[in-house]
Backbone bond lengths (Angstrom), bond angles and torsions (degrees), N, CA, C in turn:
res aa  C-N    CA-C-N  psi(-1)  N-CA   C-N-CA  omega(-1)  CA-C   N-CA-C  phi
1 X - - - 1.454 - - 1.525 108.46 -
2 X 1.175 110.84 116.29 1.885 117.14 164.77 1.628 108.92 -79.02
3 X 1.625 109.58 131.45 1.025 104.54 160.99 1.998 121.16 -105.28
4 X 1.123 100.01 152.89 1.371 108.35 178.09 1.488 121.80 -127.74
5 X 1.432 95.22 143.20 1.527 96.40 -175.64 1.768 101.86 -152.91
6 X 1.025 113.37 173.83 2.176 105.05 -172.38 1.328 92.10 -82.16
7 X 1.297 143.98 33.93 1.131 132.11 145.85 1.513 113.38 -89.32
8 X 1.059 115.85 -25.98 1.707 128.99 -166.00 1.406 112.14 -41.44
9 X 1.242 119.93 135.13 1.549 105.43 -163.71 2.225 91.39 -74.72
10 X 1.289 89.14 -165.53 1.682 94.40 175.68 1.149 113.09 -97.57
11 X 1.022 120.34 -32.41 1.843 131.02 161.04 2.199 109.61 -41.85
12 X 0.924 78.27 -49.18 2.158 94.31 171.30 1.212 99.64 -72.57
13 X 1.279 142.41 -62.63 1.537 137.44 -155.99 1.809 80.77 -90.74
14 X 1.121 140.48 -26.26 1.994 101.02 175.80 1.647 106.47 -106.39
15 X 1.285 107.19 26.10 1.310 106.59 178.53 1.937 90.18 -104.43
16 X 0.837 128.52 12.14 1.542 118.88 -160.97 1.768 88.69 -109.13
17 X 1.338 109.41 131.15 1.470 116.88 158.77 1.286 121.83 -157.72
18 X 1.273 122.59 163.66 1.222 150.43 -151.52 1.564 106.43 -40.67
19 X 1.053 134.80 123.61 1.761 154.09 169.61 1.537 103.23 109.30
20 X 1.513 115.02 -4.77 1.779 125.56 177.84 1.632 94.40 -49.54
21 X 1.221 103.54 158.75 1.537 115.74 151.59 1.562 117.81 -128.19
22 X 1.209 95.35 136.04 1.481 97.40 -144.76 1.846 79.24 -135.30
23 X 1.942 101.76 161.02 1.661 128.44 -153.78 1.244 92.67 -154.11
24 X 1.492 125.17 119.82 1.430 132.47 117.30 1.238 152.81 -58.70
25 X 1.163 108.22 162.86 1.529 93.21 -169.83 1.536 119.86 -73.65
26 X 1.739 122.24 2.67 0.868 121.84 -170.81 1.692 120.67 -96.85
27 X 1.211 83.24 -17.46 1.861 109.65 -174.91 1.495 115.51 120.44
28 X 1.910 118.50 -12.97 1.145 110.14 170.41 1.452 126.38 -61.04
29 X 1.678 123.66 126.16 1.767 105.80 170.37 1.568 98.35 -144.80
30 X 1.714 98.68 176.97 0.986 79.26 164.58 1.902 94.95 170.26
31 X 1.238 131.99 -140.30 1.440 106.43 178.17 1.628 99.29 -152.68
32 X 1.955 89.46 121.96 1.684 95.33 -171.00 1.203 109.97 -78.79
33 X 1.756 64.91 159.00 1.430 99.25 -178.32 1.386 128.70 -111.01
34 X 1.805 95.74 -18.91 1.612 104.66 177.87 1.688 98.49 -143.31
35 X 1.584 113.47 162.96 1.436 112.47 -176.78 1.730 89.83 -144.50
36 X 1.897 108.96 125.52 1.264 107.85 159.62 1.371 103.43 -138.10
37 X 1.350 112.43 140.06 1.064 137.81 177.87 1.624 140.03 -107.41
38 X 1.404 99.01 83.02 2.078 92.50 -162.63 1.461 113.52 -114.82
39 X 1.189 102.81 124.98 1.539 108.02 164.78 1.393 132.78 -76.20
40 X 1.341 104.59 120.53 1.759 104.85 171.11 1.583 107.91 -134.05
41 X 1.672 93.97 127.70 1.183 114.26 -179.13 1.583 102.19 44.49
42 X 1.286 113.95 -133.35 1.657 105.59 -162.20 1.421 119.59 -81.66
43 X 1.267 111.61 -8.25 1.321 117.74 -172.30 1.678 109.13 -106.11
44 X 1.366 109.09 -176.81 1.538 121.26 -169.76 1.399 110.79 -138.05
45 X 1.144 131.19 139.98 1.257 152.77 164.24 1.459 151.46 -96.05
46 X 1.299 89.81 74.90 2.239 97.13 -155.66 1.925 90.16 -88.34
47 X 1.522 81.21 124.34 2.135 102.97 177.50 1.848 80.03 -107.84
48 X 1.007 116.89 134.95 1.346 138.47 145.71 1.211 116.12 -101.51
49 X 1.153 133.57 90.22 1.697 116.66 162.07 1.230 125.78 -105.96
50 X 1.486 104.14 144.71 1.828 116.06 -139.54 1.542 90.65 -105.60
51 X 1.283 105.18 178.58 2.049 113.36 -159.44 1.767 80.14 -82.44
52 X 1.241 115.06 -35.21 1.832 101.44 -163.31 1.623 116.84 -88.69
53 X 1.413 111.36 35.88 1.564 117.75 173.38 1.592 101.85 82.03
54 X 0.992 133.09 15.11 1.284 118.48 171.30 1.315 124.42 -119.04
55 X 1.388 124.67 -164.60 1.587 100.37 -167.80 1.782 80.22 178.86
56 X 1.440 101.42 127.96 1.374 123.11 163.11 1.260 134.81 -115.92
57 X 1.275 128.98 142.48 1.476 133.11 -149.48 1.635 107.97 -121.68
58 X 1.062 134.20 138.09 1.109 115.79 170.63 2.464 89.16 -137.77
59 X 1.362 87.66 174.98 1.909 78.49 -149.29 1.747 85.91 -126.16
60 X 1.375 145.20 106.67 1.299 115.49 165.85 1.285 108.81 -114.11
C-alpha cells in the first residue's frame, strides 16, 4: 500500500498506477482503477479513482 499525502514528491504520485493500492492522509484508500492527470497553470492535478466509488486528489 502507498501512502499519499500533498507532501508526496511527484516522482511518488507518477509512479502510482492502476491495480496500486493507494492511502491518504485522511483514511480514504483503496485500489485504482482510473488515473487523470491535468495541468493548470503551474500546478498539477492527480484524480485517482478507486474500484469503491471514490476518488482522491492530491494538488502539487
Amino acid at each position: 500500500m502507498k501512502q499519499l499525502s500533498k507532501n508526496s514528491s511527484k516522482e511518488e504520485l507518477e509512479s502510482i498506477r492502476k491495480g496500486d493500492t493507494i492511502k491518504d492522509d485522511t483514511g480514504k484508500q483503496g485500489e485504482v482503477a482510473q488515473i487523470e492527470i491535468l495541468t493548470r497553470r503551474q500546478e498539477k492535478q492527480y484524480y485517482y479513482k478507486l474500484k469503491n466509488d471514490g476518488t482522491i486528489l492530491v494538488i502539487k
